[in-house]
FIBAGU-737334 format. One record per residue: residue in three letters; x, y negated, z negated of N, C-alpha, C in turn; chain. Coordinates in pm, whole numbers. Layout:
N
(pt "ALA" (X Y Z) (X Y Z) (X Y Z) "A"),
...
***
This chain:
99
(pt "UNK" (-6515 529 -19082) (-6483 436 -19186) (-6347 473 -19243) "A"),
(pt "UNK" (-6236 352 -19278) (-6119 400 -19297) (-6151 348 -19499) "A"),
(pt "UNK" (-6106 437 -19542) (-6077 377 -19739) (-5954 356 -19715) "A"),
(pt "UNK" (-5850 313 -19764) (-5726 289 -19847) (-5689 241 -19925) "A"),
(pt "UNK" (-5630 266 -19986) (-5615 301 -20190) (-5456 214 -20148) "A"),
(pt "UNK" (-5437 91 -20166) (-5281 45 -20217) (-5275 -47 -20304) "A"),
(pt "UNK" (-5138 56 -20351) (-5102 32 -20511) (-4933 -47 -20454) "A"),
(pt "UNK" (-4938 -139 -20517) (-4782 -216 -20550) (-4737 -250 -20652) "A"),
(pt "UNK" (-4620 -291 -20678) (-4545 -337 -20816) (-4646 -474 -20862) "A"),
(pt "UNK" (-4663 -523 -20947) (-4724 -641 -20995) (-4667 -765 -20908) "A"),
(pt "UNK" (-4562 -707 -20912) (-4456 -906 -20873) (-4468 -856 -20753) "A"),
(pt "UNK" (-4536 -804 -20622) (-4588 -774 -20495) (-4696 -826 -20463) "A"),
(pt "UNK" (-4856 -854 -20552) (-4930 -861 -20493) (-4942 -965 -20405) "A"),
(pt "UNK" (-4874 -1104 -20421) (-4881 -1201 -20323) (-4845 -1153 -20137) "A"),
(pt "UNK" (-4733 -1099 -20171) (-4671 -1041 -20040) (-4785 -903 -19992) "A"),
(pt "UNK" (-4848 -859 -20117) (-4928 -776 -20027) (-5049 -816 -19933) "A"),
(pt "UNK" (-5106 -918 -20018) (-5210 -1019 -20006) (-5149 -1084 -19860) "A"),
(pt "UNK" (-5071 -1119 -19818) (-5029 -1207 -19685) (-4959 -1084 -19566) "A"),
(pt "UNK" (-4964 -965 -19622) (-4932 -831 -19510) (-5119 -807 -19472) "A"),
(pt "UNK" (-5170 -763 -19571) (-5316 -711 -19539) (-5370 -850 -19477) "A"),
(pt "UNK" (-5404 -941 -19448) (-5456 -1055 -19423) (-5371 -1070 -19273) "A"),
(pt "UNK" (-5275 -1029 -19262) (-5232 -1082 -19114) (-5192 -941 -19015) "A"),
(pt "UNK" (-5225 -830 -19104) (-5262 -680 -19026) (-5434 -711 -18989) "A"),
(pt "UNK" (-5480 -715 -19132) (-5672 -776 -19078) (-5673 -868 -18967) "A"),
(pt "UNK" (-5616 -934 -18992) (-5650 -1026 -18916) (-5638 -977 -18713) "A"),
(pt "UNK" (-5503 -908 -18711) (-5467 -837 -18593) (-5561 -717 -18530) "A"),
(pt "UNK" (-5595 -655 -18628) (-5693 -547 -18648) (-5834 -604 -18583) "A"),
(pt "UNK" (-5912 -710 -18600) (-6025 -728 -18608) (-6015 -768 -18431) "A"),
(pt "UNK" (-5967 -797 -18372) (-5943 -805 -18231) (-5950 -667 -18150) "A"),
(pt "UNK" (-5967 -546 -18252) (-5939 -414 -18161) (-6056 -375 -18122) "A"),
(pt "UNK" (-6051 -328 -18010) (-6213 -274 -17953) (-6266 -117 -18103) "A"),
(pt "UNK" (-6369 -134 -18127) (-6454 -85 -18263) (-6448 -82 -18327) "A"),
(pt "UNK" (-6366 -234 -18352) (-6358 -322 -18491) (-6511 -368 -18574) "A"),
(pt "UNK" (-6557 -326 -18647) (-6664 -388 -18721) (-6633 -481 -18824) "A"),
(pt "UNK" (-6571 -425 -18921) (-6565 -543 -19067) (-6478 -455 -19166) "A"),
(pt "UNK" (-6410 -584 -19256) (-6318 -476 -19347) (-6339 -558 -19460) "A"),
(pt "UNK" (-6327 -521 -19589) (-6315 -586 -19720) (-6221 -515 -19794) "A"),
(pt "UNK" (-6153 -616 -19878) (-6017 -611 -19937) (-6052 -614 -20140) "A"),
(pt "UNK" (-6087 -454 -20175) (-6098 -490 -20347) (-5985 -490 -20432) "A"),
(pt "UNK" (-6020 -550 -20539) (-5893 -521 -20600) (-5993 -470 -20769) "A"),
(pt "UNK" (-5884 -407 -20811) (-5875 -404 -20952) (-5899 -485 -21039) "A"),
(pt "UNK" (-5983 -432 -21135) (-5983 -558 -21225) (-5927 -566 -21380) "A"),
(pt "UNK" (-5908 -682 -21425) (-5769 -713 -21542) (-5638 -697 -21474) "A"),
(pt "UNK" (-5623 -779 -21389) (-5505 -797 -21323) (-5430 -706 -21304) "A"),
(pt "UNK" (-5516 -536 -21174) (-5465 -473 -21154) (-5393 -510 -21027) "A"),
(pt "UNK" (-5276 -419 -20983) (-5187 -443 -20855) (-5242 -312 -20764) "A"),
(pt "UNK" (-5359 -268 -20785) (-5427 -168 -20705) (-5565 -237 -20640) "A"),
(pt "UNK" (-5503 -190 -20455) (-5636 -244 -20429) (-5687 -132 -20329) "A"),
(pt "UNK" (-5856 -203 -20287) (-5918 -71 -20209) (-5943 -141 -20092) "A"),
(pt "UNK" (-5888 -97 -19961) (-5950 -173 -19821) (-6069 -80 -19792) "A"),
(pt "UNK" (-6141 -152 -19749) (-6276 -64 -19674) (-6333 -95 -19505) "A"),
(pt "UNK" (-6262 -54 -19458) (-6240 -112 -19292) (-6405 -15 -19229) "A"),
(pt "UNK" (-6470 -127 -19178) (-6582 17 -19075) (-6512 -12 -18916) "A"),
(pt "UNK" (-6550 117 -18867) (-6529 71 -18780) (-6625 166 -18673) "A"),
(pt "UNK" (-6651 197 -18529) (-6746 192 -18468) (-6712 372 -18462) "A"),
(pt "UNK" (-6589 399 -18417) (-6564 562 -18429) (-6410 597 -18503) "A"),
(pt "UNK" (-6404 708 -18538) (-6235 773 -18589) (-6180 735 -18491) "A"),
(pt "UNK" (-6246 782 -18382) (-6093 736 -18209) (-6074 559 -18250) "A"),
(pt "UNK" (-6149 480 -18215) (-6094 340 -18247) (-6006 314 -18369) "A"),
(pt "UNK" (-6056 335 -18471) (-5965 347 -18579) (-5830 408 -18542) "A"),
(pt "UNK" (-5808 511 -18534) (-5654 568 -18485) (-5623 461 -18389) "A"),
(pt "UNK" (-5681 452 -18277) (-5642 388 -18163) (-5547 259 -18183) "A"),
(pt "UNK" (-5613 206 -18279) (-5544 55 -18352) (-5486 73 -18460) "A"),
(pt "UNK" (-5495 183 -18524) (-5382 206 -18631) (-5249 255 -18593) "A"),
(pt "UNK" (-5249 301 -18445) (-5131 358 -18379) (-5059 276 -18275) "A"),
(pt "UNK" (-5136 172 -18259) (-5099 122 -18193) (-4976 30 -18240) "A"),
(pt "UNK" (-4869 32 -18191) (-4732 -50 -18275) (-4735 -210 -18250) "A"),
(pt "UNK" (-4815 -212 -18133) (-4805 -428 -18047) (-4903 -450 -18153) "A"),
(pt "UNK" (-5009 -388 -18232) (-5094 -439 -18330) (-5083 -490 -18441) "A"),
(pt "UNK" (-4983 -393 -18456) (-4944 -419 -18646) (-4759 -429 -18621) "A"),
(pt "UNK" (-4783 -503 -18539) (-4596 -492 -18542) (-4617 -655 -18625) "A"),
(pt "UNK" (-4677 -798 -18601) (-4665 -887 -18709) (-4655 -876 -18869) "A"),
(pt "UNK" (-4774 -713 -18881) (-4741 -732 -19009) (-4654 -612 -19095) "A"),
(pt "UNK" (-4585 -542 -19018) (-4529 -419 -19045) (-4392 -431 -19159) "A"),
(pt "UNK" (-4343 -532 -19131) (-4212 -631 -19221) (-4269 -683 -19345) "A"),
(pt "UNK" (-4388 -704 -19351) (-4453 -827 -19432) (-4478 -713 -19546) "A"),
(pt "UNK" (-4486 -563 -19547) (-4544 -489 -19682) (-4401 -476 -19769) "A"),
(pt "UNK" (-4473 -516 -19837) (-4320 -458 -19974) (-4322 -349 -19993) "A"),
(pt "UNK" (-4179 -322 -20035) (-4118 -167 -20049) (-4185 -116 -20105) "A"),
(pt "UNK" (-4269 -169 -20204) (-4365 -118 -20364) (-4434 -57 -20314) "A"),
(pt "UNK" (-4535 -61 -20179) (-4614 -12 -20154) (-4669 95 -20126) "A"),
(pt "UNK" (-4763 162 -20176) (-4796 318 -20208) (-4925 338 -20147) "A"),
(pt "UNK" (-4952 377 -20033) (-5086 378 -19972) (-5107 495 -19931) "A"),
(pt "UNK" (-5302 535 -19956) (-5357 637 -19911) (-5427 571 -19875) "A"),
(pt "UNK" (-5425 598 -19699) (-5568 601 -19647) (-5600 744 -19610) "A"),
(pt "UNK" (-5783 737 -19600) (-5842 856 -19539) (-5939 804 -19499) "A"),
(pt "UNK" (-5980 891 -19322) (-6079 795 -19303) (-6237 909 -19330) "A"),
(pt "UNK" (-6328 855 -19355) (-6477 947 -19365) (-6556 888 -19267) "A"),
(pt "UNK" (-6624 977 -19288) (-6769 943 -19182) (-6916 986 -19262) "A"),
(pt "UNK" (-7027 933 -19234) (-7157 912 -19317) (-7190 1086 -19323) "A"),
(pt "UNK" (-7235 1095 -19449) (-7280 1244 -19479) (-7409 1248 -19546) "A"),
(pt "UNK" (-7485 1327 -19466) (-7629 1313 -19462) (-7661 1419 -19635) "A"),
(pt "UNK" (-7754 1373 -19726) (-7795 1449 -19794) (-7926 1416 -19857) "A"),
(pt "UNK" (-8020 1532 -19815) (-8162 1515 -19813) (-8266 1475 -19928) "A"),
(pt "UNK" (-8327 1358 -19905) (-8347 1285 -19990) (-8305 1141 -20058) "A"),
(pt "UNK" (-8213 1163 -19999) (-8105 1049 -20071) (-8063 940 -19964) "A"),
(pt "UNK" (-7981 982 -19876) (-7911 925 -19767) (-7900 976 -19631) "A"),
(pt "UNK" (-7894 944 -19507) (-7907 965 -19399) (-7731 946 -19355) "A"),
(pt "UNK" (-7680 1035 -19259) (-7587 1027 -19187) (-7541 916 -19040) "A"),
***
């Protein structure tokens, strides 16, 4: 599972909104692509959270490295943009949740 945390200037979020949407969109074609959702902040924050699953870490890298993937939307992020991703994987703790 990939998180990423991006933060932009306010007068960005449109342009960020039409970079993430046409990287997703490129993305969801990659072999162990599952599903991604796009949060945002609320009271009109310019911080948002992607939550991409995907089937393993290798696929994930695989299509995050890949340059023919995200070369449509690589132009499209504004300078503003401040991103952490990290990716996790399910952590088992007894009682509670299963891995």
């Amino acid at each position: 599972m990939l998180v990423n945390v991006l933060s932009v200037a306010p007068e960005d979020v449109d342009q960020l909104l039409l970079a993430w949407s046409t990287d997703a969109a490129a993305l969801k074609h990659q072999p162990g692509f599952n599903s991604t959702q796009l949060y945002r902040g609320i009271a009109g924050s310019s911080t948002f959270l992607n939550h991409a699953v995907w089937e393993s870490t290798d696929h994930c890298r695989a299509a995050r490295l890949d340059d023919g993937v995200r070369a449509a939307a690589r132009e499209l992020y504004p300078a503003s943009l401040v991103a952490t991703p990290h990716l996790f994987r399910p952590q088992a703790v007894p009682g509670i949740c299963v891995a």
